[in-house]
N, CA, C and O atoms as CSV, one atom per row, in Angstrom:
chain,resi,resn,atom,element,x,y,z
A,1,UNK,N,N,42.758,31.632,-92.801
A,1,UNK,CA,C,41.669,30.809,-92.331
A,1,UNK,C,C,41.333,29.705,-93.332
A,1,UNK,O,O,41.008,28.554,-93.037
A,2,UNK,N,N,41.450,30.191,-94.492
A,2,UNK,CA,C,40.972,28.856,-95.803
A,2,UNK,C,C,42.221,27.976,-95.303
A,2,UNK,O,O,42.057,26.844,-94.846
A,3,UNK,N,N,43.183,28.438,-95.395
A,3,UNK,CA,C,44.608,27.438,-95.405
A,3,UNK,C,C,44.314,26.360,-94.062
A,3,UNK,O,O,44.721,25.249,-94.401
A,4,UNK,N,N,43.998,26.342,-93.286
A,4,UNK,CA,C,43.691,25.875,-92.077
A,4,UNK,C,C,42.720,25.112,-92.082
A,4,UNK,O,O,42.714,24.050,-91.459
A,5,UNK,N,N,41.592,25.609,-92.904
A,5,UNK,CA,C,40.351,24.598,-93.232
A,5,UNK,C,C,40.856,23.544,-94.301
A,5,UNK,O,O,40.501,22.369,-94.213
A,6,UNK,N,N,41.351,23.805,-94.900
A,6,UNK,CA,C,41.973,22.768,-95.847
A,6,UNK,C,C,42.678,21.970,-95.015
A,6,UNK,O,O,42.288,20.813,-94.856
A,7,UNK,N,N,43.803,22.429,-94.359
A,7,UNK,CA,C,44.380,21.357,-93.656
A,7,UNK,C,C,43.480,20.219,-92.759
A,7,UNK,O,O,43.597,18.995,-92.711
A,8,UNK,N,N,42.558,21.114,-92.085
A,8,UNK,CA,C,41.590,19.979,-91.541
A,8,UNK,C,C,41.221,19.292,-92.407
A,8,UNK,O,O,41.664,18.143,-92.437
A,9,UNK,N,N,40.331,19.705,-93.375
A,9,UNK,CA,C,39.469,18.880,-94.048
A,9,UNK,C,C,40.558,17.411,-94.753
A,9,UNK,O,O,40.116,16.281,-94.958
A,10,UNK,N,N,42.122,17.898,-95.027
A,10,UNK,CA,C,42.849,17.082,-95.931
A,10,UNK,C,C,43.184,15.953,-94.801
A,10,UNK,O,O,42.818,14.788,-94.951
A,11,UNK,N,N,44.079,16.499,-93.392
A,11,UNK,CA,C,43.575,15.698,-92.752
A,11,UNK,C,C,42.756,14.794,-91.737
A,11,UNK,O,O,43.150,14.059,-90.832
A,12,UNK,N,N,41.257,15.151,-92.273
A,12,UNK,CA,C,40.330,14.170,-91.881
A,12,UNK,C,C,39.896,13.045,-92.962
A,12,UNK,O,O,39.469,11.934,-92.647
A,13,UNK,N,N,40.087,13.550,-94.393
A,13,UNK,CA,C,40.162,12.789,-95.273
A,13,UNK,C,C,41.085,11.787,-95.130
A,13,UNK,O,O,40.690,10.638,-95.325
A,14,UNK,N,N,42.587,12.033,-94.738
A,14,UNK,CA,C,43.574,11.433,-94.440
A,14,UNK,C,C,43.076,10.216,-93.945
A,14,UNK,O,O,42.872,9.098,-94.417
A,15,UNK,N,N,42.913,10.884,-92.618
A,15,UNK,CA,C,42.284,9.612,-91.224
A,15,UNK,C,C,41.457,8.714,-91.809
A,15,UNK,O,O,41.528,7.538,-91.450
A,16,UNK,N,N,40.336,9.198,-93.021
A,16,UNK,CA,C,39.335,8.379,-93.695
A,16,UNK,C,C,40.102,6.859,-94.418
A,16,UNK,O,O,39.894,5.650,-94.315
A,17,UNK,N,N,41.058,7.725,-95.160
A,17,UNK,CA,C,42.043,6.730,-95.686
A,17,UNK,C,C,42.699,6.072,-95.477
A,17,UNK,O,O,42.920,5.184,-96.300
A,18,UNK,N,N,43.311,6.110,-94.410
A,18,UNK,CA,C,43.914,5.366,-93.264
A,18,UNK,C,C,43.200,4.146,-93.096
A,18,UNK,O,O,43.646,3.025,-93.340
A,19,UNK,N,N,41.712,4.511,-92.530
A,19,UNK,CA,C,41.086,3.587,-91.985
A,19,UNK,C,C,40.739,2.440,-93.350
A,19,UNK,O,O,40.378,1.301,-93.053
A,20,UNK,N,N,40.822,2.677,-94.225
A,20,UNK,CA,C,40.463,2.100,-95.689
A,20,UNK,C,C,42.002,1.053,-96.073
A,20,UNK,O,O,42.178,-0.157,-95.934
A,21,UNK,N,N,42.727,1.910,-96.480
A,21,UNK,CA,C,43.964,0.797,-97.170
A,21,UNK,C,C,44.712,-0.164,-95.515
A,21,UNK,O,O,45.276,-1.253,-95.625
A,22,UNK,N,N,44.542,0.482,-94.287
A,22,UNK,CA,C,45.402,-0.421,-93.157
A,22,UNK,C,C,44.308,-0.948,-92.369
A,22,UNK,O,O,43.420,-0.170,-92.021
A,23,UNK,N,N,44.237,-2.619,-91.923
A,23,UNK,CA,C,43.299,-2.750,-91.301
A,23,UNK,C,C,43.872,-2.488,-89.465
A,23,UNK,O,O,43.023,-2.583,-88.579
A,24,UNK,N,N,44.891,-2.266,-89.218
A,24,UNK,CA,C,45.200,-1.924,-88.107
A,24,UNK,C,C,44.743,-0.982,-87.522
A,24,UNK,O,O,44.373,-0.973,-86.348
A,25,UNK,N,N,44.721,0.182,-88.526
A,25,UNK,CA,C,43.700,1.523,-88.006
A,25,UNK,C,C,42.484,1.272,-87.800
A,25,UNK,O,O,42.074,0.512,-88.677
A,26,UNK,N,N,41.549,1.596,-86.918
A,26,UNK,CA,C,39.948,1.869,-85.985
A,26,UNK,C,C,39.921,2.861,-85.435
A,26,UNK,O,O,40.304,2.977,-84.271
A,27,UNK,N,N,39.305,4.142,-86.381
A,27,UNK,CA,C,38.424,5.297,-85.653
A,27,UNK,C,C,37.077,4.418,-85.631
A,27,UNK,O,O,36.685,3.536,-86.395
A,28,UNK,N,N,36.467,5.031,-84.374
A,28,UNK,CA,C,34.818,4.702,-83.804
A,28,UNK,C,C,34.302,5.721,-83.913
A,28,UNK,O,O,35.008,6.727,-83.850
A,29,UNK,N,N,32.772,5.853,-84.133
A,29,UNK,CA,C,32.532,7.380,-83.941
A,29,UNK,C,C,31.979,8.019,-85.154
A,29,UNK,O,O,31.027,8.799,-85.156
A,30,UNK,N,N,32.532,7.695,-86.004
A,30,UNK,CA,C,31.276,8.413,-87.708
A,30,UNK,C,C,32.406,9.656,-87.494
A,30,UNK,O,O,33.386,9.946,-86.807
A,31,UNK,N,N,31.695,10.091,-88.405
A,31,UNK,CA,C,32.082,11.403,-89.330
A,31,UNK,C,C,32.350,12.562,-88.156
A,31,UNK,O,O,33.399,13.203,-88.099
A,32,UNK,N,N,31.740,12.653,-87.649
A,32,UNK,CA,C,32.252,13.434,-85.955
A,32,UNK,C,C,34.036,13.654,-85.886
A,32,UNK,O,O,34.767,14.619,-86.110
A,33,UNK,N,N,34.285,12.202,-85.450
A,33,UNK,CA,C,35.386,11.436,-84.886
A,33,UNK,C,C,36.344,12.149,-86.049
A,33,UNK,O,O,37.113,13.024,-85.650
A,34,UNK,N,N,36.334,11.793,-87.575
A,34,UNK,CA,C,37.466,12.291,-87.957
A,34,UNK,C,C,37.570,13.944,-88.356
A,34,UNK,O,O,38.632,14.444,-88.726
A,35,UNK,N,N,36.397,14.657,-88.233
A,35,UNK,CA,C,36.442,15.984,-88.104
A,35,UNK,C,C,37.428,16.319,-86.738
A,35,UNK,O,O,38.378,17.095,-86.848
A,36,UNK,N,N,37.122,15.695,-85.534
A,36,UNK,CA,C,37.826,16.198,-84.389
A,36,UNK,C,C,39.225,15.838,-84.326
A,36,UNK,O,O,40.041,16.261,-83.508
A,37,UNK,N,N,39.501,14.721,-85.605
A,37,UNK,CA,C,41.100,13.995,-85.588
A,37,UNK,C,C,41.448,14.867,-86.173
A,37,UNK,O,O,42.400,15.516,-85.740
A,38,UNK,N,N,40.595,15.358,-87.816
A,38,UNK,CA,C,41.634,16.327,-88.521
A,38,UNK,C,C,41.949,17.741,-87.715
A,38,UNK,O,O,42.990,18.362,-87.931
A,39,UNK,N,N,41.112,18.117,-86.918
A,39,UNK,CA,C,41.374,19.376,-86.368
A,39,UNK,C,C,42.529,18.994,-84.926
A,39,UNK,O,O,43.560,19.642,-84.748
A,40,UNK,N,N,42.278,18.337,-84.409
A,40,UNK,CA,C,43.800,17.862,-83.369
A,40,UNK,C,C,45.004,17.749,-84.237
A,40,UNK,O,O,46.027,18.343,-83.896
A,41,UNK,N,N,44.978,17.043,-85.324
A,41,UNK,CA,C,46.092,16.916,-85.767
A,41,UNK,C,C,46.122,17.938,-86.756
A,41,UNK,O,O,46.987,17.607,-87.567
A,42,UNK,N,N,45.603,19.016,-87.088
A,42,UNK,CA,C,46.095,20.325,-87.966
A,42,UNK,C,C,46.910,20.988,-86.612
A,42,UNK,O,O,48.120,21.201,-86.688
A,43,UNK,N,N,46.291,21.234,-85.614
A,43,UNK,CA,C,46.803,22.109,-84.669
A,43,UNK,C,C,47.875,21.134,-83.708
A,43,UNK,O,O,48.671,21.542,-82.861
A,44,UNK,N,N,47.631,19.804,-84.109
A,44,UNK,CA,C,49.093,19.363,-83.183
A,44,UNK,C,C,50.324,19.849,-84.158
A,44,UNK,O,O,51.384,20.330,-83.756
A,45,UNK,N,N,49.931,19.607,-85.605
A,45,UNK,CA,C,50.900,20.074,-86.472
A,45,UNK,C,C,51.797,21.687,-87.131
A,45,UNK,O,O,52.760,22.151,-87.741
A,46,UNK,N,N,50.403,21.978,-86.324
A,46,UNK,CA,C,51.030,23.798,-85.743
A,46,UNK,C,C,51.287,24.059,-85.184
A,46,UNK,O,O,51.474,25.274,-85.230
A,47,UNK,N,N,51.728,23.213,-83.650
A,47,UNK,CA,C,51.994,23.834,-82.454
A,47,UNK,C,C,53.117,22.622,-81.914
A,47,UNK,O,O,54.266,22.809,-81.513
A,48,UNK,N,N,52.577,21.684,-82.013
A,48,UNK,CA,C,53.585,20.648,-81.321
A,48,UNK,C,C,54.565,20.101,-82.213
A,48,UNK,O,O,55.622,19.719,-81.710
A,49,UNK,N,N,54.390,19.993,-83.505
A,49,UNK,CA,C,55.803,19.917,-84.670
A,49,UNK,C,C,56.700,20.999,-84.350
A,49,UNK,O,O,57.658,20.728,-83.625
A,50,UNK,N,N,56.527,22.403,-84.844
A,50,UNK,CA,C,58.005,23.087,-84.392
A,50,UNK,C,C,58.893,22.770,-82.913
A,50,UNK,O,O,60.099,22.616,-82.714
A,51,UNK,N,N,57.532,22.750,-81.865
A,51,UNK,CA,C,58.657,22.604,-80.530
A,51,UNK,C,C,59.510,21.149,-80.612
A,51,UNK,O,O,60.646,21.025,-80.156
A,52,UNK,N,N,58.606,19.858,-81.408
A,52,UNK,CA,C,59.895,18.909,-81.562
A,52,UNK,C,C,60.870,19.133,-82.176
A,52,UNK,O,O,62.022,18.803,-81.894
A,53,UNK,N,N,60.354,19.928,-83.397
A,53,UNK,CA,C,61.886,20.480,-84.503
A,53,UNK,C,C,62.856,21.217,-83.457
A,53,UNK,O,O,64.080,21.090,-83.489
A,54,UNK,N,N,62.038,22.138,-82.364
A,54,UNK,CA,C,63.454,22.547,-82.208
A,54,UNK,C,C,64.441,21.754,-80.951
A,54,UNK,O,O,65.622,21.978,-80.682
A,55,UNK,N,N,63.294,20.558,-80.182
A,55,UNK,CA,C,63.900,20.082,-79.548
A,55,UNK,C,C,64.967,18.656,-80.171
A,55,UNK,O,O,66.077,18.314,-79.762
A,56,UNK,N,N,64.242,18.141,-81.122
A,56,UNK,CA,C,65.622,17.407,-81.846
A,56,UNK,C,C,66.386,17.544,-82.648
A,56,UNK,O,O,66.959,16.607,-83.205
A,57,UNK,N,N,66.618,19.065,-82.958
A,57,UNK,CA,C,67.784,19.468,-83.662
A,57,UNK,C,C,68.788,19.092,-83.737
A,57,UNK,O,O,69.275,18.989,-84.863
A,58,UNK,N,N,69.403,18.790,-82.811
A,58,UNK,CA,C,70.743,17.883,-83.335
A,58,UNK,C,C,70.664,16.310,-83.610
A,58,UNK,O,O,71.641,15.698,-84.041
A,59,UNK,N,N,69.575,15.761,-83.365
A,59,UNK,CA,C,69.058,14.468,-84.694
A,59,UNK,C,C,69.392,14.598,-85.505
A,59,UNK,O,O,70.367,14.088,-86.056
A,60,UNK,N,N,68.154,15.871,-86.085
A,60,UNK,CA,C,68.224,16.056,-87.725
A,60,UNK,C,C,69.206,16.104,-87.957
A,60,UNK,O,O,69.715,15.329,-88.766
A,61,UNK,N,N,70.185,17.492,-87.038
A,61,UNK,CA,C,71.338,17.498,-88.444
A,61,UNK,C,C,72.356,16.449,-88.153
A,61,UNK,O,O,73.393,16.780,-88.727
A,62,UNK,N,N,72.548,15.037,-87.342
A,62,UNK,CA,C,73.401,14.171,-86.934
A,62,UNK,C,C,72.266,12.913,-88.004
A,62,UNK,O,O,72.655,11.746,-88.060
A,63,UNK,N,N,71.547,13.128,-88.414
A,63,UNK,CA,C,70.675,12.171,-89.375
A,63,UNK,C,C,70.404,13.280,-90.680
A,63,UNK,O,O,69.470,12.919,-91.396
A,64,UNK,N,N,70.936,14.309,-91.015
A,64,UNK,CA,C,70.517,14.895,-92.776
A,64,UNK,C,C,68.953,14.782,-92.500
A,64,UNK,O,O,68.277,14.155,-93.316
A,65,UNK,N,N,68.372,15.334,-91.435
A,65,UNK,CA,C,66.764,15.451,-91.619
A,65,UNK,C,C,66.112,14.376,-91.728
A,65,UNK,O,O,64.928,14.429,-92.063
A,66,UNK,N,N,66.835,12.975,-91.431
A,66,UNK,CA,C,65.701,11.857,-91.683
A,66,UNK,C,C,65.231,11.592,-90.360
A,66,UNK,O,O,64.406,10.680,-90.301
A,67,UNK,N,N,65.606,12.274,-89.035
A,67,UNK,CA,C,64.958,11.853,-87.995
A,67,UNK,C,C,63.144,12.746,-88.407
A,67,UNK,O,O,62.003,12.388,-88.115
A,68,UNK,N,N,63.578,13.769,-89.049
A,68,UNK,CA,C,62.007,14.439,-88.514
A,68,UNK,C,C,60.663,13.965,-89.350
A,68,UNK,O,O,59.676,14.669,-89.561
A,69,UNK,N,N,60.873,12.554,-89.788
A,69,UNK,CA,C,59.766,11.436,-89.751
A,69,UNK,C,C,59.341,11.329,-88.825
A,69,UNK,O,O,58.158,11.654,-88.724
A,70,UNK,N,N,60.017,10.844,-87.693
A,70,UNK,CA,C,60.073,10.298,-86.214
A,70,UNK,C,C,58.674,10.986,-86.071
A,70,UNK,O,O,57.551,10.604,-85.745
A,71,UNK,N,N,59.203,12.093,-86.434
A,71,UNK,CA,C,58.370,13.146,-85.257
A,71,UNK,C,C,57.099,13.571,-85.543
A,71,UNK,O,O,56.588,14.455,-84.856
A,72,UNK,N,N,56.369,12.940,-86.692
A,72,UNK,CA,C,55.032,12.754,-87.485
A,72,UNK,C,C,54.271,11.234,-86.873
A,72,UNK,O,O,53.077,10.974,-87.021
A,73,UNK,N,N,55.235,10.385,-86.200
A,73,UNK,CA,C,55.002,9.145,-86.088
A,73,UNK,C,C,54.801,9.746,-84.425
A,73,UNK,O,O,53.665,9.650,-83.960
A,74,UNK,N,N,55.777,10.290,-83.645
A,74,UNK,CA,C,55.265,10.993,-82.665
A,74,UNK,C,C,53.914,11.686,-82.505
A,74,UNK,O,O,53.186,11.436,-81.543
A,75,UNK,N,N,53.598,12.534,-83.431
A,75,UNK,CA,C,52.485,13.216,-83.616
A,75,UNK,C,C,51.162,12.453,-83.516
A,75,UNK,O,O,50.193,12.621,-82.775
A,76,UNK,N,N,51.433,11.497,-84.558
A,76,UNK,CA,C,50.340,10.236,-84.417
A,76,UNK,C,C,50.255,9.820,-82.938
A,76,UNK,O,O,49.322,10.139,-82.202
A,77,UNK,N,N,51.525,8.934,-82.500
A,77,UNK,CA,C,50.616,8.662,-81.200
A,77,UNK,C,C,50.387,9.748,-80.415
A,77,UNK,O,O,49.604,9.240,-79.612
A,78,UNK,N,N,50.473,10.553,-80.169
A,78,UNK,CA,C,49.872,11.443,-79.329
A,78,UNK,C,C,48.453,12.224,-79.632
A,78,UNK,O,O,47.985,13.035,-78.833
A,79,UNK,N,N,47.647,11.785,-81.235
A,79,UNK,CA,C,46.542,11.721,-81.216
A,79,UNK,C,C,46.084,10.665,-80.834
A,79,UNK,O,O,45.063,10.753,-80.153
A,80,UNK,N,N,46.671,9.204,-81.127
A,80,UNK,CA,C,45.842,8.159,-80.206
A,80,UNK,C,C,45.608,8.186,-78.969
A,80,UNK,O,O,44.756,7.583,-78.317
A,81,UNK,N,N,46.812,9.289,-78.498
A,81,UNK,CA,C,46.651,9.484,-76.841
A,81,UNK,C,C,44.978,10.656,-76.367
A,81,UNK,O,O,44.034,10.373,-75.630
A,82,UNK,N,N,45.246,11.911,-77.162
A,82,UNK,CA,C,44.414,12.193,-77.315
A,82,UNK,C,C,43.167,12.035,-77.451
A,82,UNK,O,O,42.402,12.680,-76.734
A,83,UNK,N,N,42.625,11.019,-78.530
A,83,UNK,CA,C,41.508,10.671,-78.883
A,83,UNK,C,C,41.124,9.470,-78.555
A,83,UNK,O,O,40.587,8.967,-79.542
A,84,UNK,N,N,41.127,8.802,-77.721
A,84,UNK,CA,C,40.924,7.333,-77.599
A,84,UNK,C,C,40.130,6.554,-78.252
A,84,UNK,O,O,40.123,5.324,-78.205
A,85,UNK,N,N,39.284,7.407,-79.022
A,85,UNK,CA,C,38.520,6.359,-80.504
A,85,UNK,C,C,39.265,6.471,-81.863
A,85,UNK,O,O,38.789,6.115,-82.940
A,86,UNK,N,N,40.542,7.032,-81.665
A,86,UNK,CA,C,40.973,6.931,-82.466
A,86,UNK,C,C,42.125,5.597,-82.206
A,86,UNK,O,O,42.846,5.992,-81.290
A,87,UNK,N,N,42.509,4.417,-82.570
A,87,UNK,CA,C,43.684,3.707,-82.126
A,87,UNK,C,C,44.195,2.982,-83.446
A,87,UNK,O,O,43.481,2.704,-84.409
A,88,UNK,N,N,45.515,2.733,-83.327
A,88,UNK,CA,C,46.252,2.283,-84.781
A,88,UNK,C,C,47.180,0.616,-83.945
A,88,UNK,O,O,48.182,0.621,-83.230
A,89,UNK,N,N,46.577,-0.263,-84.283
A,89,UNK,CA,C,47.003,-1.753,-83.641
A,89,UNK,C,C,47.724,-2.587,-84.602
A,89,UNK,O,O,47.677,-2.492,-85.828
A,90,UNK,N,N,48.434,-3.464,-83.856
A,90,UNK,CA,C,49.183,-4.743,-84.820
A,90,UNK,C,C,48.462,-5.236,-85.604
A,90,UNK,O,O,47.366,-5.644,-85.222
A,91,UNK,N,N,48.895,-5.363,-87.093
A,91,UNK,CA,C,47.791,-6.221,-87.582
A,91,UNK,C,C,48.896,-7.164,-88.613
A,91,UNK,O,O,50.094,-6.900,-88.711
A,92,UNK,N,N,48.206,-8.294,-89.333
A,92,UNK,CA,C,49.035,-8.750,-90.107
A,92,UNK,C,C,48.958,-8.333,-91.772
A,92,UNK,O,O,47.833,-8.197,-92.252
A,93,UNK,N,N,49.948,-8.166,-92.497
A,93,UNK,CA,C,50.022,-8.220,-93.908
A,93,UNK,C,C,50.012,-9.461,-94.838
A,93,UNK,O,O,51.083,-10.045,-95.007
A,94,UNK,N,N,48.838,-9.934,-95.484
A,94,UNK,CA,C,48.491,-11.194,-95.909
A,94,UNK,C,C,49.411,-11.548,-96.853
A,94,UNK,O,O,49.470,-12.769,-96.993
A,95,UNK,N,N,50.358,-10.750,-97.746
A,95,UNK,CA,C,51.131,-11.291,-98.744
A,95,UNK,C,C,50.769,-9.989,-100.265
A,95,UNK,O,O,50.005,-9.064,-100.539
A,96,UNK,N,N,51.769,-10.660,-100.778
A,96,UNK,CA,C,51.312,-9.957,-102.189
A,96,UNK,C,C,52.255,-10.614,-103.177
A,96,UNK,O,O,53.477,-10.547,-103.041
A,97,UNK,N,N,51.565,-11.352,-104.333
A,97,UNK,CA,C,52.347,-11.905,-105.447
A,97,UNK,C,C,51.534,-10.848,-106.528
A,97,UNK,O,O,50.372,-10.473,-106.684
A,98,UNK,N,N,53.221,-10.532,-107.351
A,98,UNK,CA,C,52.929,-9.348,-108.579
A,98,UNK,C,C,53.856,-9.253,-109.012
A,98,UNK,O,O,54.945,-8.810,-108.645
A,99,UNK,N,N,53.126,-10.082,-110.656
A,99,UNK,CA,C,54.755,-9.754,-111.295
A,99,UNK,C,C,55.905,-10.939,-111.679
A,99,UNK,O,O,56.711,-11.038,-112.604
A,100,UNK,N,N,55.673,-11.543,-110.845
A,100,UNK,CA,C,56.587,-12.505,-110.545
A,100,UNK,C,C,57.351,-12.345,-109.127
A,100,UNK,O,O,57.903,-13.348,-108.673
A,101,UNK,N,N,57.419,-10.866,-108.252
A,101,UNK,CA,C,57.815,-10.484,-107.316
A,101,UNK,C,C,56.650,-11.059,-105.917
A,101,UNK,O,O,55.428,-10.915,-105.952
A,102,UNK,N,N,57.187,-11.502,-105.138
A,102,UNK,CA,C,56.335,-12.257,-103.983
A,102,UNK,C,C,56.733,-11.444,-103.012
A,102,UNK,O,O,57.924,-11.149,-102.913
A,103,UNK,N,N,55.924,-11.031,-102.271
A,103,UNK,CA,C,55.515,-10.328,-100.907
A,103,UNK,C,C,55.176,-11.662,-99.421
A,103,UNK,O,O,54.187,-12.395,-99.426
A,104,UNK,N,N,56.146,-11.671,-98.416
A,104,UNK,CA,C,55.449,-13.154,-98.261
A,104,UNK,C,C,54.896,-12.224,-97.223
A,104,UNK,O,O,55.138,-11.019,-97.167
A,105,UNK,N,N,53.734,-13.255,-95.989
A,105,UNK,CA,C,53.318,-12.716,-95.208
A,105,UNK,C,C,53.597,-11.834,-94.089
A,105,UNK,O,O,54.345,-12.575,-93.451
A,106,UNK,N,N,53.511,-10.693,-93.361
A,106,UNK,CA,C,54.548,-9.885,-92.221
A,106,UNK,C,C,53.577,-9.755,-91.015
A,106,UNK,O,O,52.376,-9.528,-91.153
A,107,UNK,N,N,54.148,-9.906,-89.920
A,107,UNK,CA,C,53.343,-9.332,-88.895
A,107,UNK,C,C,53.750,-7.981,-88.387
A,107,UNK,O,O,54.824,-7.742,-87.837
A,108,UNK,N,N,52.958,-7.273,-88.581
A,108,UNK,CA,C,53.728,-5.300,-87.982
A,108,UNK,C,C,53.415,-5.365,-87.028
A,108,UNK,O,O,52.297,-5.741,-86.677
A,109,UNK,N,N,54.180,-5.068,-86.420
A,109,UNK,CA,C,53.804,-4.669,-84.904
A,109,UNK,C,C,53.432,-3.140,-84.523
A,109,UNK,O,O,53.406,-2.236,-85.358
A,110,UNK,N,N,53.133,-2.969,-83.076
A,110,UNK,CA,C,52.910,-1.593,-82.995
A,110,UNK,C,C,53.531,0.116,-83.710
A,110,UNK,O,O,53.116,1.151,-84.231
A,111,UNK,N,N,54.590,-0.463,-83.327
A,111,UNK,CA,C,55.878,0.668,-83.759
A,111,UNK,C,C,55.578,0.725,-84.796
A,111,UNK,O,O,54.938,1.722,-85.132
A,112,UNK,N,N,55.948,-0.487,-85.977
A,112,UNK,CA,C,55.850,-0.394,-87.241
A,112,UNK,C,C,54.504,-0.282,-87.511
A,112,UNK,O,O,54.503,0.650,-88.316
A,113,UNK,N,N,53.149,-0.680,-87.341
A,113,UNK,CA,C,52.062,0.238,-87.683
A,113,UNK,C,C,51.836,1.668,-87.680
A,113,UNK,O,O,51.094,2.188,-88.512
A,114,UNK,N,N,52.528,2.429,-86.651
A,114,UNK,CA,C,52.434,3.827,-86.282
A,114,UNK,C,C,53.183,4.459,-87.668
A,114,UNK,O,O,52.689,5.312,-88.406
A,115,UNK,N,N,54.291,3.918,-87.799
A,115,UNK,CA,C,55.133,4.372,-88.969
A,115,UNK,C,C,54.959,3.927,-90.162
A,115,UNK,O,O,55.622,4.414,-91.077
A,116,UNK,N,N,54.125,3.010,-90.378
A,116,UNK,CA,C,53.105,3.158,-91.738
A,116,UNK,C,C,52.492,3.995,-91.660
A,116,UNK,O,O,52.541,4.933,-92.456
A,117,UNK,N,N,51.712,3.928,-90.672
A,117,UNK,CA,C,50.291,5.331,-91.100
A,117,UNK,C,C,51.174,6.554,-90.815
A,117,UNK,O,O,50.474,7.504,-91.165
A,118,UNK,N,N,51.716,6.774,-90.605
A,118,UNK,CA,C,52.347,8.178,-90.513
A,118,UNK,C,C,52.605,8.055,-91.946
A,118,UNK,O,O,51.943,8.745,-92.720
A,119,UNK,N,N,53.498,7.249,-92.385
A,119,UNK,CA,C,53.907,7.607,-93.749
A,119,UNK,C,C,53.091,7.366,-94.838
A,119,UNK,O,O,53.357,7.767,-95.971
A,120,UNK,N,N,52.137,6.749,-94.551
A,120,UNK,CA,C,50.499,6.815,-95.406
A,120,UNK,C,C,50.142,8.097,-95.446
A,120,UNK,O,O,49.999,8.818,-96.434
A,121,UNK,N,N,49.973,8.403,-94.021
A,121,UNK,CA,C,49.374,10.206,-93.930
A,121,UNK,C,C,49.957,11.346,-94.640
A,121,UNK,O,O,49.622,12.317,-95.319
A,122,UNK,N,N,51.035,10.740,-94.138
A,122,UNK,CA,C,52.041,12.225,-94.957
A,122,UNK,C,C,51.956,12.171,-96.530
A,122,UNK,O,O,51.832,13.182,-97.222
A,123,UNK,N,N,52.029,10.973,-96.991
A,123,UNK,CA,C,52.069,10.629,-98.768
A,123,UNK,C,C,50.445,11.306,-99.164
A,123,UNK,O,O,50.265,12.098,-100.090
A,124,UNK,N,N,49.419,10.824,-98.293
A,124,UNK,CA,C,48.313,10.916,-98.762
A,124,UNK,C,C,47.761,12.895,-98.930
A,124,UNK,O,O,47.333,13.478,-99.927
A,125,UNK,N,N,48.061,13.524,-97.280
A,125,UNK,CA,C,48.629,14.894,-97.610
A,125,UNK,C,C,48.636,15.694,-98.636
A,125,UNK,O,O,47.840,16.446,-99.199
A,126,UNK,N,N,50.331,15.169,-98.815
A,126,UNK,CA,C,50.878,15.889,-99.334
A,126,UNK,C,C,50.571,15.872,-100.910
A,126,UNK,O,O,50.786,16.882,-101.580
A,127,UNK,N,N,49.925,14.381,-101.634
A,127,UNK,CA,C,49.518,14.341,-102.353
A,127,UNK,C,C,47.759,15.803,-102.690
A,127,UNK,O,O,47.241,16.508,-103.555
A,128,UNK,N,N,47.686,15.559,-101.849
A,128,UNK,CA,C,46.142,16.407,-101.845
A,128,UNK,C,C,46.783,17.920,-101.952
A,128,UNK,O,O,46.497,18.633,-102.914
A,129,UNK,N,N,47.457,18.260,-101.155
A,129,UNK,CA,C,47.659,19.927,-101.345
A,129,UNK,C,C,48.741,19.919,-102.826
A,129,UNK,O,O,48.813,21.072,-103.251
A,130,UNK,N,N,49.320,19.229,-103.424
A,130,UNK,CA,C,49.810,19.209,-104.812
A,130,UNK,C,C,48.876,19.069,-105.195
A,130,UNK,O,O,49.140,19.405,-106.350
A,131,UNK,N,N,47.776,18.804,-105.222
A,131,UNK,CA,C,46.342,18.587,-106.298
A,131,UNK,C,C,45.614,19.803,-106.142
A,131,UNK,O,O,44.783,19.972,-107.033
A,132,UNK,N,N,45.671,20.648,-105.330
A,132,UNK,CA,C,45.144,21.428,-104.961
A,132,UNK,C,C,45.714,22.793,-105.676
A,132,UNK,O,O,45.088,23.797,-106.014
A,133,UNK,N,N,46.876,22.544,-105.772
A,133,UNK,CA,C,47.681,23.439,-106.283
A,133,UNK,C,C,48.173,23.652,-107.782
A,133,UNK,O,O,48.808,24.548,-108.339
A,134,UNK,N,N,47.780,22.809,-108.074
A,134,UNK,CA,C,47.619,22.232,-109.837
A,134,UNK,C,C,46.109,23.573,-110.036
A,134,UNK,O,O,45.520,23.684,-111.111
């Protein structure tokens, strides 16, 4: 039961963060909203991750396991489907000079927003339960 509350709580924090570093992400709704995201997405991630693992099994092993990103980016939209105050939209990336290295401007589109924040989420995560575990 603790293990489970953590997962919520890590990701509703998640969702918090999300909404902070990408301006594409918009939860509505207050503090409510990402309690009910982290708990959809603890239990989409207990129930609806294995049945994709076992339905794209031969992805993974025809991709060495790099398809089952996909399937976190799946996960996501199907909380936007879920939650409709929750939504993750095109937005643009203004640039970044650092360094001497230049970032020029990008427009992400849908797809590629989904698969940022997925891979925001997962970094941000997985970072937290290694902290946790320290």
């Amino acid at each position: 039961m603790k293990a489970k509350l953590t997962n919520i709580l890590f990701y509703s924090f998640g969702l918090f963060m999300l909404t902070v570093v990408l301006p594409g992400v918009k939860i509505t709704g207050g503090i409510p909203t990402f309690i009910i995201g982290g708990i959809v997405l603890s239990l989409m991630f207990l129930i609806i991750k294995p049945i994709l693992n076992i339905i794209t099994l031969p992805l993974n092993f025809i991709t060495l396991g790099s398809f089952s990103f996909f399937i976190n980016v799946i996960i996501l939209y199907l909380l936007t489907i879920f939650i409709p105050s929750i939504s993750i939209n095109p937005f643009t990336f203004s640039g970044l000079k650092f360094a001497g290295f230049i970032v020029p401007k990008l427009y992400i589109n849908t797809f590629f927003s989904f698969v940022l924040a997925s891979l925001l989420l997962s970094l941000i995560f997985t970072f937290l339960t290694w902290l946790i575990k320290k």
